[in-house]
N, C-alpha and C positions, 0 to 999 in steps of 0.2 A: 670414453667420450661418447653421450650420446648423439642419437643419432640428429637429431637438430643441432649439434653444438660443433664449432667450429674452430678455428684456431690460425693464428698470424702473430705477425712478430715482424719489429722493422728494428734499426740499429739511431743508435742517438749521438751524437759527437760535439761533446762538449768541450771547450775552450779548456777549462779549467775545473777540480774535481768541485768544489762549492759548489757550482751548478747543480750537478746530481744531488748537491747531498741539498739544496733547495728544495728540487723539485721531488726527490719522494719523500720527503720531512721526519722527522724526528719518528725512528721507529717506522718506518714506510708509513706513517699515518696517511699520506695526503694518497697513497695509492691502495690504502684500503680504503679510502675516500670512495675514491672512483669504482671499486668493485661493489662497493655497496649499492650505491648511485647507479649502475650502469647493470647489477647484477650480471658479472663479467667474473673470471681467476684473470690475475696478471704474475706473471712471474720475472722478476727480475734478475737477471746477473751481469753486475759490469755494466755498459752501456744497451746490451742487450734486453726488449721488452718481446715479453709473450704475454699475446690475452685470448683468454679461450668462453665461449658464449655464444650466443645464436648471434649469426650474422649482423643483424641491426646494432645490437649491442655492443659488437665488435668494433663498428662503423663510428656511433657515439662516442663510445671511450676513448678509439684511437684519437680521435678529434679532440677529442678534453683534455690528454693526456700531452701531446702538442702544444695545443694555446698553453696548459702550464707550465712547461719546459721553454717555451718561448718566453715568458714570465718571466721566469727562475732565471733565465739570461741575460734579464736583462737588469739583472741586480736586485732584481723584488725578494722580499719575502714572504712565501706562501700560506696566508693566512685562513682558516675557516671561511671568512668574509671573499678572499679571492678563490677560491675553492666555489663557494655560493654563482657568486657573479660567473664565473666560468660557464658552469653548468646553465644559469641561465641564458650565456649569449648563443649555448646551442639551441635553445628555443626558439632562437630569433627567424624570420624569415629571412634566408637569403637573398639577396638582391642588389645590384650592381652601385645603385642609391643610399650611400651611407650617411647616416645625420650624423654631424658633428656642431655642436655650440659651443663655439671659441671663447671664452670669457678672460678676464686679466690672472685670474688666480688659477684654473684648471678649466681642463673641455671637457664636458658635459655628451655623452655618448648612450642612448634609450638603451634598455636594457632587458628588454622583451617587446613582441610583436604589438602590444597593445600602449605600451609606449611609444615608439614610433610613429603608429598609427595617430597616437595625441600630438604629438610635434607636428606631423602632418595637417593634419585639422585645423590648426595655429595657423599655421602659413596659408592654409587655403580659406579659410572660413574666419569674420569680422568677431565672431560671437561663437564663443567653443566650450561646452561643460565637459569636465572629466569627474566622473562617477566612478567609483570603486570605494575598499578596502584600505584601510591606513596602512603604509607602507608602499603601495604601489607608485612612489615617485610623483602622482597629481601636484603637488603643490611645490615639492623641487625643480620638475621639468616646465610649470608655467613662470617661476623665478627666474629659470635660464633664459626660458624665452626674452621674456619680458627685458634681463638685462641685454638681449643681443639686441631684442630693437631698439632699443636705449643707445647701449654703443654705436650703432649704425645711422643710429639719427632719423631711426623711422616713427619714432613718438618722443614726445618733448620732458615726460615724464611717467615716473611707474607711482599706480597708488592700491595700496592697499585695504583692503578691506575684511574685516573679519568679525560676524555679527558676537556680541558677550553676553551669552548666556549659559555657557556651561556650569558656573558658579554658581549660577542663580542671584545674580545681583545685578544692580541696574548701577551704570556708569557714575550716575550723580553719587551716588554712594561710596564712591572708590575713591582712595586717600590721591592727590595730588591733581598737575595738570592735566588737559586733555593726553597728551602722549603719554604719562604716566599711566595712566589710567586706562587707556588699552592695551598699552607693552606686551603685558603677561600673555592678552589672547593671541599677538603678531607673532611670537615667538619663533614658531616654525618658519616664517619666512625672515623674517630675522637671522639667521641661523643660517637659512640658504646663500642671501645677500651678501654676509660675511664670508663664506665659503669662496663664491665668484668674482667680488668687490674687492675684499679686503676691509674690515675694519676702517680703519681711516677714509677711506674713496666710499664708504658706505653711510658715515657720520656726515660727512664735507656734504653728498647728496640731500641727506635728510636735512642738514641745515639750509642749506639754498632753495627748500622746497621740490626738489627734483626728485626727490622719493618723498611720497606723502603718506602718513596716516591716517586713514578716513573712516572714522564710527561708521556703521548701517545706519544709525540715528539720525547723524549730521548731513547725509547725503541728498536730502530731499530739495530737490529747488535748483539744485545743480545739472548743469550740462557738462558731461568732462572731455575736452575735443583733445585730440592731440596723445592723447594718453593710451598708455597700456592696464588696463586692471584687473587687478584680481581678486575674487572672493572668493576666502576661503571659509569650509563648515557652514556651506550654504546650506546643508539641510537644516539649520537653526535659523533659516529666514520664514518669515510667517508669507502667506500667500499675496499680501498686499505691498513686505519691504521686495519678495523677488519681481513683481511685474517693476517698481519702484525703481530698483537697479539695473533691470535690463534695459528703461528709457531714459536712463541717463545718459547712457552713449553717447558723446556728438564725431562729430567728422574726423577724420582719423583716428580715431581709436581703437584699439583691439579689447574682449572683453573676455576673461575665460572664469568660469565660473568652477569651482571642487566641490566636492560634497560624498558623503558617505551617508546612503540611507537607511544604514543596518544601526545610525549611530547618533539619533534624534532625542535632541534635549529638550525639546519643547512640551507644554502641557501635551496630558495626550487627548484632549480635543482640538488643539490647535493642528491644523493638518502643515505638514513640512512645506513650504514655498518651492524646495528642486521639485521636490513628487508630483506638486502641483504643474508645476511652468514644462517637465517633462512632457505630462498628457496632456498639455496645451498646444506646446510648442515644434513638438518633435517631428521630422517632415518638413519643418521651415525650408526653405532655401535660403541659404546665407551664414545657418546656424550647425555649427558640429556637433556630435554626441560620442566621446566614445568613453566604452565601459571596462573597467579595472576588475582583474579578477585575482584570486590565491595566487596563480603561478605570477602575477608582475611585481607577488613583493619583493622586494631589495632590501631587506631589515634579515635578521635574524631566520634561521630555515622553519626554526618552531613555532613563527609568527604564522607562517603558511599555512602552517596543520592545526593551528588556535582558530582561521578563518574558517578553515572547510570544516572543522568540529561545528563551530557554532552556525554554519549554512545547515548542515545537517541536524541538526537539533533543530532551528528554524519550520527549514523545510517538512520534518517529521512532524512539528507541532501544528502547522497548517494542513497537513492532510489527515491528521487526527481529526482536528476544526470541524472540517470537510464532512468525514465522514459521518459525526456522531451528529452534525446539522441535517445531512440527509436523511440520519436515520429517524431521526424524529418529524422529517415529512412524511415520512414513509407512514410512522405509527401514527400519525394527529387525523 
């Protein structure tokens, strides 16, 4: 053992043997999970666990290695995806203030600090953009919201909004009605709605008007009081549809806006409308910002390292920029 590495061991007492055989999975896989994760040895015999590692590490795992068996108890099955989520609720900032969003089909619980932080913002601020990375939960956790204040009766309808142009086509062109004809882009929330709703209680909504689909296009002229709204792949708004949707707002409404600026479909002389209305408006009072990064996705773990590959490539490709623009002030 060296000399930083350390070593502890506590005792587990399961009901019944499933439990065990849950929680260290097929092949101990879910606890070579954790030693890879936590770069930790765990050694198992029987109910008995040893993990050996430098103290921090120790402190981690042993925590992870709990919440799982806590899991494993309670009839789950330990899947990669629970595995994932675990390790991230150790990221979480501790604190006595738990969010929970109750909805009809399942509760809705942030999944990293930067999530939270977006549920927070919700509740305190009229006007709230979440920025980041696909996967980071943006557009799920404004769904929850949106259906809690819906349930609660704190707005009288939810509408959606989500500009089309990934395609590269303009509406008039697309086969069917108006709903028809944005479907494809609502999807993602779509998807959410069903999750919280239900299918039916999600349908019954959109026919009564109480969930709305609303083009970028359509929206002009409009005041929308009362409502919750959301826009999502706002970085495909041009600078004149985002001022356009932020004065729509009327009285009571909450407006949170998503967008990913690493992920712009528009010409590339058309400048983004988030990028824009960010350096506009940031500092407001009234208005939230918070920003989505690698560690809050909730997707797949290799979604993570696909992110920070492609920052880093970025990042490098812009200090390249940089330097070879200097260099040639240097020699002119």
């Amino acid at each position: 053992m060296s000399k930083d590495s350390a070593l502890t061991n506590f005792e587990l007492n399961p009901s019944d043997a499933n439990i065990m055989v849950r929680f260290v999975g097929e092949l101990n896989e879910n606890l070579k999970f954790i030693e890879k994760t936590f770069n930790v040895k765990i050694f198992q015999n029987g109910n008995q666990i040893k993990i050996q590692g430098s103290k921090k590490d120790i402190t981690l795992s042993e925590d992870a290695l709990k919440r799982l068996y806590a899991t494993a108890g309670q009839g789950i099955e330990i899947t990669k995806e629970t595995l994932h989520l675990c390790i991230q609720d150790l990221n979480m900032e501790k604190d006595s203030h738990e969010i929970v969003i109750k909805t009809p089909k399942k509760s809705i619980i942030p999944r990293s600090r930067n999530q939270k932080i977006f549920l927070n913002n919700i509740t305190e601020n009229e006007i709230n953009f979440g920025i980041g990375p696909a996967g980071t939960g943006k557009t799920y956790l404004a769904v929850a919201a949106a259906v809690d204040a819906l349930l609660k009766e704190k707005v009288d309808r939810i509408i959606l909004i989500r500009p089309a142009v990934e395609a590269g086509e303009k509406l008039g062109f697309l086969p069917g009605d108006l709903s028809q004809k944005v479907d494809p882009y609502l999807r993602p929330l779509y998807d959410a709605l069903y999750e919280m709703l239900g299918i039916e209680k999600t349908e019954k909504f959109l026919i009564r008007g109480i969930i709305e689909i609303a083009p970028l296009a359509y929206m002009r002229g409009r005041t929308l009081n009362n409502s919750f709204i959301i826009v999502d792949e706002s970085q495909n708004t041009t600078k004149e549809q985002m001022k356009m949707i932020l004065t729509r707002m009327g009285f009571g409404s909450n407006l949170v806006i998503n967008g990913d600026l690493t992920q712009v479909d528009l010409p590339k002389n058309i400048k983004s409308g988030l990028s824009h209305a960010i350096e506009v408006i940031d500092g407001t009072d009234g208005i939230g910002f918070t920003t989505f990064e690698s560690v809050d996705v909730v997707r797949h773990p290799l979604v993570k390292k696909i992110i920070d590959a492609y920052k880093f490539y970025q990042d490098k490709w812009v200090a390249k920029w940089v330097w070879t623009f200097q260099c040639q002030i240097v020699t002119a």
